[in-house]
TINULUM-502139 format. One record per residue (C-alpha): residue number from 0; residue in three letters; x, y, z. Coordinates in Angstrom, 1 decimal. Layout:
- NUM  ALA  X  Y  Z $
...
//
This chain:
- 0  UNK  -30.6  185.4  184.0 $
- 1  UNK  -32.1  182.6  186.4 $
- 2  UNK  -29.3  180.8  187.8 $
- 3  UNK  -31.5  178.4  189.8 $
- 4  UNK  -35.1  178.8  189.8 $
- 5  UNK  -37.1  178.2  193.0 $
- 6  UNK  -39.9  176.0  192.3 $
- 7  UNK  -42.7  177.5  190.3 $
- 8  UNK  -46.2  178.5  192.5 $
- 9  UNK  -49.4  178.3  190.8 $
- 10  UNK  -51.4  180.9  190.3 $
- 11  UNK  -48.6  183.4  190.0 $
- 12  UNK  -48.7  186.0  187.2 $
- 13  UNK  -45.8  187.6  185.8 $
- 14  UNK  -45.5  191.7  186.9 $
- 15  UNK  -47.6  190.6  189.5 $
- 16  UNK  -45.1  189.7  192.9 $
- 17  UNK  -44.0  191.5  196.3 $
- 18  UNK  -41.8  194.6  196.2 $
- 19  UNK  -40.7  197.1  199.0 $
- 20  UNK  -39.9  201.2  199.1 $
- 21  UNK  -37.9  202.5  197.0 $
- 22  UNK  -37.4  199.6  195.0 $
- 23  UNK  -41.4  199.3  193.8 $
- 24  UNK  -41.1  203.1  192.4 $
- 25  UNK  -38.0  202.5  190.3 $
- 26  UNK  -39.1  199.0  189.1 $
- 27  UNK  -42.4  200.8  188.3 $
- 28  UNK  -40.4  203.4  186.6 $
- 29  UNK  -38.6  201.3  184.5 $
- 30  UNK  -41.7  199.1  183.7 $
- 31  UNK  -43.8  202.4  182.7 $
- 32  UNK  -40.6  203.0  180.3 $
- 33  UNK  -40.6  199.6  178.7 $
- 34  UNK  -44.0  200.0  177.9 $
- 35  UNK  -44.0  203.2  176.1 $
- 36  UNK  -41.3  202.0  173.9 $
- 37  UNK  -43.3  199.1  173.0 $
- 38  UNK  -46.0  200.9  171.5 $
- 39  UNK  -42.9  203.3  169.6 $
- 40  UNK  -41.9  200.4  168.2 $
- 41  UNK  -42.1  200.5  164.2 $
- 42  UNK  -45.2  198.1  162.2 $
- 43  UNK  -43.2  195.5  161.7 $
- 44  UNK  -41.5  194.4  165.1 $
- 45  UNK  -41.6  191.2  167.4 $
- 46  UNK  -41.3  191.9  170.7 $
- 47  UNK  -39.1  188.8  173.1 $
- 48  UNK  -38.3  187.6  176.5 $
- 49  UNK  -35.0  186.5  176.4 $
- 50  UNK  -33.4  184.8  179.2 $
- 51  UNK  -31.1  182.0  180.1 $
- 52  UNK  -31.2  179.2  182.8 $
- 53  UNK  -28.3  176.7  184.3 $
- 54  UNK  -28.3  172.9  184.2 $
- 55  UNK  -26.2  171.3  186.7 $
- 56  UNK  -25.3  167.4  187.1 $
- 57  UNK  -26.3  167.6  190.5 $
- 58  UNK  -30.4  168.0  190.9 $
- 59  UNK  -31.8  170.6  192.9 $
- 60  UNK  -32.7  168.6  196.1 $
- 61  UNK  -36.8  169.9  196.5 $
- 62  UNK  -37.8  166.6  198.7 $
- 63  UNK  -35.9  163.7  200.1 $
- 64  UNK  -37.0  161.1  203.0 $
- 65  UNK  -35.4  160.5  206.4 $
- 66  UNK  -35.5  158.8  209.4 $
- 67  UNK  -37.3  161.9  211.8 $
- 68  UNK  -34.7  164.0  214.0 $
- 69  UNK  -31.5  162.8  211.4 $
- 70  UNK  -30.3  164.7  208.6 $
- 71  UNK  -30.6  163.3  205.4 $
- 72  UNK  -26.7  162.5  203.8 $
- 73  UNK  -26.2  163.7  200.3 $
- 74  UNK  -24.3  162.3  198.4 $
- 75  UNK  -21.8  164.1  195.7 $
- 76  UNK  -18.5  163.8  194.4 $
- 77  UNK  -16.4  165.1  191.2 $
- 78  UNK  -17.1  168.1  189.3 $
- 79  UNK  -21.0  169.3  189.0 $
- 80  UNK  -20.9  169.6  184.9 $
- 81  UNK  -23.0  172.5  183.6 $
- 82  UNK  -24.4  173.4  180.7 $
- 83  UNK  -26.7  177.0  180.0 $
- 84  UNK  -30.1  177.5  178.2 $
- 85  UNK  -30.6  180.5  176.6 $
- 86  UNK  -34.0  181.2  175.4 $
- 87  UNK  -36.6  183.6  173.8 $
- 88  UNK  -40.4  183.5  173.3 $
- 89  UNK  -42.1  185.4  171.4 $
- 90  UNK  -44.5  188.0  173.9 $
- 91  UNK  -47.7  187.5  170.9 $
- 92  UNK  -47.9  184.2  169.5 $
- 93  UNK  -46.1  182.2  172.1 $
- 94  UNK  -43.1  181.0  169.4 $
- 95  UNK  -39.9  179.8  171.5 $
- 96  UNK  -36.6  179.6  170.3 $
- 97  UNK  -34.1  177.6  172.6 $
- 98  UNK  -30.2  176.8  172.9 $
- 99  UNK  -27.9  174.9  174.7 $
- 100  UNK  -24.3  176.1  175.4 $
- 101  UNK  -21.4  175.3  177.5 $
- 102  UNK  -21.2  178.8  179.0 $
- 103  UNK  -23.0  181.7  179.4 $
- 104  UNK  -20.8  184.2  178.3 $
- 105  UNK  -21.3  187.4  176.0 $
- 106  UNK  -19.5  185.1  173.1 $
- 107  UNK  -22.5  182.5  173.9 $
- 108  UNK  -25.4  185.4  174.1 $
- 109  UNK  -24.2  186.7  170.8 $
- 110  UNK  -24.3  183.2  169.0 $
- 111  UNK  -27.9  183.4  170.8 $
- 112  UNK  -28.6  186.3  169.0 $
- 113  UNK  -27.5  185.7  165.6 $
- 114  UNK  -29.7  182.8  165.5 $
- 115  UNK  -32.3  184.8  167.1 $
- 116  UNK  -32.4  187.5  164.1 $
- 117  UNK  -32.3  184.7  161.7 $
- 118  UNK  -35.0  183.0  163.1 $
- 119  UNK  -37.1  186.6  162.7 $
- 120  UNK  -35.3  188.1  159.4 $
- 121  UNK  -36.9  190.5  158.2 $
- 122  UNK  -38.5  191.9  161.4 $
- 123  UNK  -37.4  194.7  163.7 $
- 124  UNK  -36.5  192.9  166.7 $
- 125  UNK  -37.5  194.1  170.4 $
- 126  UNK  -36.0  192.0  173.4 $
- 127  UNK  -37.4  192.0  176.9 $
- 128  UNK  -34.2  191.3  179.0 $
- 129  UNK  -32.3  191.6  182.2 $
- 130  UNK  -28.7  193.5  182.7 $
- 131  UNK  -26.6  189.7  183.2 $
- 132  UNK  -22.8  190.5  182.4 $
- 133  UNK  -23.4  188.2  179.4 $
- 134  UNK  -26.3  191.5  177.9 $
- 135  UNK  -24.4  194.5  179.3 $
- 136  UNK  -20.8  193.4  178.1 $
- 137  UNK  -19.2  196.0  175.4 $
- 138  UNK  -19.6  193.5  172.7 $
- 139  UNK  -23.0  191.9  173.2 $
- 140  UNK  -24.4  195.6  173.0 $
- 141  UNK  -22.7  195.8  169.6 $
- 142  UNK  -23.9  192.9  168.1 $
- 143  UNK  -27.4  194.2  169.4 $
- 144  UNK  -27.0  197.3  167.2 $
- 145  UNK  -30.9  197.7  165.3 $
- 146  UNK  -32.3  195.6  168.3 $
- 147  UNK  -34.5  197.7  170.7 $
- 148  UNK  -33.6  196.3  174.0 $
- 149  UNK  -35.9  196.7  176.8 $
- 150  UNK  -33.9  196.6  180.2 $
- 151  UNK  -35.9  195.0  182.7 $
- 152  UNK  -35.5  196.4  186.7 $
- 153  UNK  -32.9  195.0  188.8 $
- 154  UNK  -33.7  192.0  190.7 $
- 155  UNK  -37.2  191.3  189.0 $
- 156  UNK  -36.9  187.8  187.0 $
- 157  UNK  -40.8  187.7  188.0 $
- 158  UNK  -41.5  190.1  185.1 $
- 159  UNK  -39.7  188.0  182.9 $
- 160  UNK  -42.2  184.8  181.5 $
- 161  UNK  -39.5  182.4  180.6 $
- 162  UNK  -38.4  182.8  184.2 $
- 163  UNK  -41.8  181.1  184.8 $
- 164  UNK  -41.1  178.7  182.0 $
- 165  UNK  -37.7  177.8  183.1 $
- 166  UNK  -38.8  177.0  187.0 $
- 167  UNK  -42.2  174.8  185.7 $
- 168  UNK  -39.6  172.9  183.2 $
- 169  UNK  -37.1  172.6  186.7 $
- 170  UNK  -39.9  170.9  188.6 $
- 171  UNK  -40.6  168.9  186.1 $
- 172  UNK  -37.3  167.6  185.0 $
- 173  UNK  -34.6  168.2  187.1 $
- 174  UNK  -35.7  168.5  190.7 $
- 175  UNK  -34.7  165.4  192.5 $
- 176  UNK  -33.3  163.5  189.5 $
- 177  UNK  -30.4  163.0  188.3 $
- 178  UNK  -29.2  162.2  184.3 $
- 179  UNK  -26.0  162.9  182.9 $
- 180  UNK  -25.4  166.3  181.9 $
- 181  UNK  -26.6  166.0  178.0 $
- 182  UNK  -29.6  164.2  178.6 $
- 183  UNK  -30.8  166.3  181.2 $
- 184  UNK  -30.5  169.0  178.7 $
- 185  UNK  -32.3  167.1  175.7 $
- 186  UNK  -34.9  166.0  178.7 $
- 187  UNK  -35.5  169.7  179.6 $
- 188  UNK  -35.5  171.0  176.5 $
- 189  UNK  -38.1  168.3  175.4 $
- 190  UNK  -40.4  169.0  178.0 $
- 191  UNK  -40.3  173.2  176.8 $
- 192  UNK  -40.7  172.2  173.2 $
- 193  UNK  -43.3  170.3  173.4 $
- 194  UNK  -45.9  172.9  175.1 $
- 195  UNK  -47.7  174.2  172.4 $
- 196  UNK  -47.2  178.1  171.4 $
- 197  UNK  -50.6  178.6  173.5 $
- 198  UNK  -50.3  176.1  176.0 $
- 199  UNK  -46.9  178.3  176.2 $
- 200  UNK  -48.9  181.9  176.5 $
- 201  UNK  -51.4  180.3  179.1 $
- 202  UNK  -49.0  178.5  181.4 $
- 203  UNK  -46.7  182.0  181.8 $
- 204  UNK  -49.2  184.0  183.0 $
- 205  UNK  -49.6  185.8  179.8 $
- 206  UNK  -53.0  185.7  178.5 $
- 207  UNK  -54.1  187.2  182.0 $
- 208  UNK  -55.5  190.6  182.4 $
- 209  UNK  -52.9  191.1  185.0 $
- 210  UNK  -49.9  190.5  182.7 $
- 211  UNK  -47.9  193.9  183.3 $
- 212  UNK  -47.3  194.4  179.4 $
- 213  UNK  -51.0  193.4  178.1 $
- 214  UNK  -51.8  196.7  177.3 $
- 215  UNK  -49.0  197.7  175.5 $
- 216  UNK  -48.3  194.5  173.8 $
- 217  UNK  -52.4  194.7  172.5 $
- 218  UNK  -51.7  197.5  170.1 $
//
């Protein structure tokens, strides 16, 4: 789950970023898994990211102007209203599903999910995901029963493209502005919905021969 994306970098390709030690053999392990039960999957399967991202009242402060050698004062007061984005797109054809909710809890993921399997009746669903409480929790496993879910490593949103999506979408809409809470949501969720299913592919990284899953998702 991105909880505040740092602002996206050009260029970047998911699979692609920095890792030490021990921590590059077992994310390497886990992506060498994830790939080989991609191409298990049965004929008829769509394979997802999933992922969800926090809206907050108060912007994420990227840039502001002061007077040289003074701190610039910012300004807040009452409660900073959020609301959570939970999304998944389509790894092939670039097709996004979104929703907003007031939390991000297992309960929320589960709605997520049910509209997720509607949206793709018929198919075997595969989801791309990371181990936030809201996935791991007793019941959200449950109501994943059929769903092959493909556990990304710990501590790598890089290899996750709506992580990508989320931060470009952050930049564009939320850094340094301020709405109140619902229209930021309808603002951000504008700005995602209207990239186009390839516009979506290209922008994440994932039409790139360096895309970690090309291979296995080419099959």
């Amino acid at each position: 789950m991105t909880r505040s994306a740092g602002p996206w970098r050009p260029g970047t390709t998911p699979g692609s970023g920095p890792g030490t030690g021990s921590s590059r053999t077992r994310s390497a392990r886990k992506k060498r898994r994830i790939r080989r039960q991609i191409r298990a999957l049965p004929g008829r399967s769509v394979v997802l990211a999933q992922d969800e991202t926090d809206l907050l009242l108060f912007p994420p402060l990227r840039a502001a102007w002061a007077k040289r050698g003074d701190p610039a004062p910012v300004w807040l007061s009452g409660r900073n209203a959020r609301r959570v984005v939970f999304g998944a797109m389509n790894l092939r054809t670039g097709h996004r599903l979104f929703a907003p909710r007031e939390r991000g809890r297992s309960a929320d993921f589960r709605a997520f999910l049910g509209a997720v399997r509607s949206a793709y009746r018929g198919w075997h669903l595969a989801l791309l995901l990371d181990a936030d409480p809201c996935h791991t929790a007793k019941a959200s496993v449950a109501a994943a029963a059929g769903v092959t879910l493909l556990w990304l490593p710990a501590r790598s949103p890089e290899l996750n493209p709506l992580d990508t999506l989320w931060g470009q979408a952050k930049d564009a809409i939320s850094a340094n502005k301020q709405y109140p809470i619902d229209e930021h949501v309808e603002r951000f969720l504008g700005y995602l919905r209207g990239l186009s299913d390839q516009g979506a592919l290209q922008t994440t990284g994932l039409l790139s021969d360096n895309f970690w899953l090309r291979d296995a998702l080419s099959k």
